[in-house]
C-alpha positions in Angstrom: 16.0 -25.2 44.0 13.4 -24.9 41.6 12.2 -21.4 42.0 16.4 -20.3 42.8 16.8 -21.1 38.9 13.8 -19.3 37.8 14.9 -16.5 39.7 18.2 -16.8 38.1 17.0 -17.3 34.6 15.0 -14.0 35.5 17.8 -12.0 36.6 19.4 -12.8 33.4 16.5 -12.4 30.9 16.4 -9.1 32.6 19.7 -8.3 32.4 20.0 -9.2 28.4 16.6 -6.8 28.2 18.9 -4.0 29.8 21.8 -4.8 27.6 19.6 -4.8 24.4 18.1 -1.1 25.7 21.7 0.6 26.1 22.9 -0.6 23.0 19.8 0.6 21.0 19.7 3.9 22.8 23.2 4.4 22.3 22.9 3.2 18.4 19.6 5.5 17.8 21.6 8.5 18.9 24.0 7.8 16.6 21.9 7.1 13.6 20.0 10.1 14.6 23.0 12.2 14.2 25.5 10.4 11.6 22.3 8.1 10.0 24.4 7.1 7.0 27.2 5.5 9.6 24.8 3.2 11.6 21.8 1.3 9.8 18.4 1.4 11.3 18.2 -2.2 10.9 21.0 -2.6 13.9 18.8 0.2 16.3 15.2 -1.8 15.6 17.1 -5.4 16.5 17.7 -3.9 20.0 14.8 -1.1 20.1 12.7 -4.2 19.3 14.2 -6.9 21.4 12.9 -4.9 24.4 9.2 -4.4 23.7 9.0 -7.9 22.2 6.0 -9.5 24.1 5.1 -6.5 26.3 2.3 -4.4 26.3 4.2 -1.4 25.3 2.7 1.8 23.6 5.6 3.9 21.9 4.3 6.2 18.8 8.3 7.0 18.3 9.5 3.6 18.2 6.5 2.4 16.0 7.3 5.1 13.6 10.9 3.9 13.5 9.3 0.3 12.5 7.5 1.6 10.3 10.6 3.7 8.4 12.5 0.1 8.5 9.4 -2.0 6.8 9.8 0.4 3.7 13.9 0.1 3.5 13.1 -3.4 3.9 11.0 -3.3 1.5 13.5 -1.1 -1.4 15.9 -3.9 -0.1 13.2 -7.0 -0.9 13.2 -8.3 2.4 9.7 -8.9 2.2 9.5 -11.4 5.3 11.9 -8.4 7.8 9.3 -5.7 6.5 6.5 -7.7 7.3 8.0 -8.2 10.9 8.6 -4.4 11.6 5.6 -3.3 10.3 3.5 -5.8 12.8 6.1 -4.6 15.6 4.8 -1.5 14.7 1.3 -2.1 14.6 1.6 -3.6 18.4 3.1 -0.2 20.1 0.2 1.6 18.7 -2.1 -0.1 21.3 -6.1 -0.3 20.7 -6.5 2.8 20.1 -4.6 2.9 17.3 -6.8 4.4 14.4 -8.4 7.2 16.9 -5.1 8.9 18.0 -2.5 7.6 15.4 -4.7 7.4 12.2 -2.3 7.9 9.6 0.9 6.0 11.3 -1.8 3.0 11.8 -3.0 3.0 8.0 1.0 3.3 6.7 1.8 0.2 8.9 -1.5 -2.0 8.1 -1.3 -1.4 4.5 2.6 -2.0 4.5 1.8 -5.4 6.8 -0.4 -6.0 3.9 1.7 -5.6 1.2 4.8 -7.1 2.5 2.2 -10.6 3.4 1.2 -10.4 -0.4 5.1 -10.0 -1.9 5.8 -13.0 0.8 3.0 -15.4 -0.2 1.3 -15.1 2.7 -1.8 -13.8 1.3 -4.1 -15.3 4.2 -2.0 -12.8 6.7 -2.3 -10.1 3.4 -6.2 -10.1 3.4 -6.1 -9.7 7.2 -4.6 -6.6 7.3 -6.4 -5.4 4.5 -9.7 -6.3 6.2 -8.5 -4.1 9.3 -8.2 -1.2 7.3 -11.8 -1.7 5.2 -13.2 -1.6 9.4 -12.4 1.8 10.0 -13.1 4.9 8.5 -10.1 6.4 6.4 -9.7 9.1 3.8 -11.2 8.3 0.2 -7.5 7.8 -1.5 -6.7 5.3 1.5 -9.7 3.2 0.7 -8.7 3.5 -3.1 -5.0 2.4 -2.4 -6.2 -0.8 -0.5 -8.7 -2.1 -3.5 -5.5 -1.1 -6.1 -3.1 -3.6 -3.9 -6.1 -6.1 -4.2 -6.1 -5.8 -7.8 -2.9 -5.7 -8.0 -3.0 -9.5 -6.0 -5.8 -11.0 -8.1 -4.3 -9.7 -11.4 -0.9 -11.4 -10.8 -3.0 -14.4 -9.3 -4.9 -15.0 -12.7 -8.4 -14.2 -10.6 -8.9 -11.9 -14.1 -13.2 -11.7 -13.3 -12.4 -11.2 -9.1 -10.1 -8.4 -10.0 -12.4 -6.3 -11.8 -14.8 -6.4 -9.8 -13.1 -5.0 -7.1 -11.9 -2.4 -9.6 -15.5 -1.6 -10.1 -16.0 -0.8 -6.6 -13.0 1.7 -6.6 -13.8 3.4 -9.5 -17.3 4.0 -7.7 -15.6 5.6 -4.9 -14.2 8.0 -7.4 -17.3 9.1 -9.5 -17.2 6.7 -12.1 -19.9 3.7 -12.2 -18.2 1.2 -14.6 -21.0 -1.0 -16.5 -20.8 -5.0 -15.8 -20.4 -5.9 -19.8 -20.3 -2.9 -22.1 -22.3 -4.4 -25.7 -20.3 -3.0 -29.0 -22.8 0.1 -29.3 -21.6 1.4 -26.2 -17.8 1.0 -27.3 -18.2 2.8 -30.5 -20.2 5.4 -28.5 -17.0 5.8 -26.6 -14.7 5.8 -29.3 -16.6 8.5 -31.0 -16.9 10.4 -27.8 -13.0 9.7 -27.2 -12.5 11.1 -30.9 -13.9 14.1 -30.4 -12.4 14.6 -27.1 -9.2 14.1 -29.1 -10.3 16.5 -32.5 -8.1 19.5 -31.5 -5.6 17.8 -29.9 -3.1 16.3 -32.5 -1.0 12.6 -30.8 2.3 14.4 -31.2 1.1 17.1 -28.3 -0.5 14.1 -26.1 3.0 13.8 -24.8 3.7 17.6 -23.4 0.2 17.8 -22.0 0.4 19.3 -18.4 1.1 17.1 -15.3 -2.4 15.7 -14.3 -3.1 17.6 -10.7 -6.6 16.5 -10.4 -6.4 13.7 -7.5 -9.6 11.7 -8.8 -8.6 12.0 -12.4 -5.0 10.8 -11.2 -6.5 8.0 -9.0 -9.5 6.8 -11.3 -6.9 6.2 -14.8 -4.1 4.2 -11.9 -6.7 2.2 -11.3 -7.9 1.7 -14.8 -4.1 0.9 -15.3 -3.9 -1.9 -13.0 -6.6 -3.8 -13.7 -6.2 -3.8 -17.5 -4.3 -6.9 -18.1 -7.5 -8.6 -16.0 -10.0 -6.7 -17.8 -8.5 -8.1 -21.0 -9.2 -12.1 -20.4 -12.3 -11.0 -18.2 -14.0 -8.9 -21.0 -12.3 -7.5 -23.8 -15.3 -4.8 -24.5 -15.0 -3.4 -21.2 -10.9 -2.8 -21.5 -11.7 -1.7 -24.5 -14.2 1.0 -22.5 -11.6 2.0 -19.8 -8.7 2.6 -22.4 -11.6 5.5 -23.8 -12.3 6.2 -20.1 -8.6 7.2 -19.2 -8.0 9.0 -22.4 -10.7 11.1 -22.2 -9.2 12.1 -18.4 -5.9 12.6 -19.7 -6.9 14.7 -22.5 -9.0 16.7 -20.0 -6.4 16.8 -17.2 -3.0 16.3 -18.4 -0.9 13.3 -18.5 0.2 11.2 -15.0 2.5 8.1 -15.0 -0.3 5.9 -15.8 -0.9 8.0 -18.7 1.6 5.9 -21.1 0.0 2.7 -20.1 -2.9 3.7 -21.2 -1.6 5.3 -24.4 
């Protein structure tokens, strides 16, 4: 009698599986054709329903998870992004990061973020400690210390924060010192001033776009971790306000730019 109702409770597990796979096949075509009439929110509850617990490896599928973790995301449903991008993550298989490099990085670092924007910042540093074990591009490494800063900042970990800044900038060419005296600050400020001698504050504003990707990079993450670098050491905020102005002047003005200004 025993095994008859596991059988049955079988059939019908199996049968709800089937159920959830037409509807979402039948949904996706839609949104692939009319994707304003049918929400990819309603073809992932299916789509997902079916791999749920099951050693599946679908690149498509994944990259559909990953599409809904950033509407969830615009929509600030932190906790549903946070679930698709893990979905994600598991129908990429082990070999993620050698065949799927980029798809792999979006959904780690959008695991990551979505943890941090939920409170979960145990789950937040575990993703962000997948990433720092495998080898990706320069401007991937600098993203993951900017959403680090970006954590510590908010978390008043002011010291913790610029420190990890430190370690970008490094990455990009720029060895920050650990705590700039006064000398070293006017230096700047002179060297900033005569960066600046030709180039009257009234024009800062219609320099070029900045195109150079350190430049860009190295003044965002000067940005981010000035609020820390202000309780931490107000010499050395003092020192990477100089630092980005002296990039913008040389390479044109990025969104960071006014921040900085």
């Amino acid at each position: 009698m025993l095994c008859f109702s596991a059988e049955v409770r079988k059939y019908r597990l199996d049968e709800r599986l089937q159920a959830h796979l037409r509807i979402g096949e039948v949904l996706q075509r839609r949104w692939e054709q009319h994707g304003h009439r049918v929400s990819l929110f309603s073809v992932l509850r299916h789509r997902n329903e079916v791999v749920k617990d099951r050693d599946i490896i679908d690149v498509s599928l994944a990259t559909m998870n990953a599409d809904g973790g950033d509407a969830a995301m615009r929509a600030t449903g932190y906790e549903s992004a946070l679930e698709y991008y893990i979905t994600g993550i598991h129908l990429l298989g082990q070999e993620q990061w050698r065949t799927q490099s980029d798809l792999a990085f979006r959904l780690h670092f959008g695991a990551a973020d979505a943890a941090r924007l939920s409170t979960r910042f145990e789950d937040m540093y575990r993703w962000l400690r997948a990433i720092d074990h495998e080898r990706v591009p320069l401007m991937d490494q600098v993203q993951v210390r900017l959403l680090e800063i970006l954590y510590l900042s908010h978390a008043g970990k002011n010291l913790e924060a610029v420190n990890i800044a430190r370690q970008a900038l490094g990455l990009l060419g720029w060895n920050m010192p650990k705590s700039p005296g006064l000398p070293r600050v006017v230096a700047g400020l002179v060297k900033t001033r005569l960066k600046l001698r030709k180039l009257p504050v009234a024009e800062m504003a219609h320099l070029p776009v900045m195109t150079d990707e350190l430049a860009n990079a190295t003044v965002n993450v000067l940005s981010e971790t000035l609020s820390a670098a202000y309780f931490a050491d107000p010499l050395l905020m003092a020192l990477m306000i100089q630092k980005a102005i002296q990039l913008t002047a040389e390479h044109g003005n990025c969104p960071a730019s006014a921040h900085m200004y």
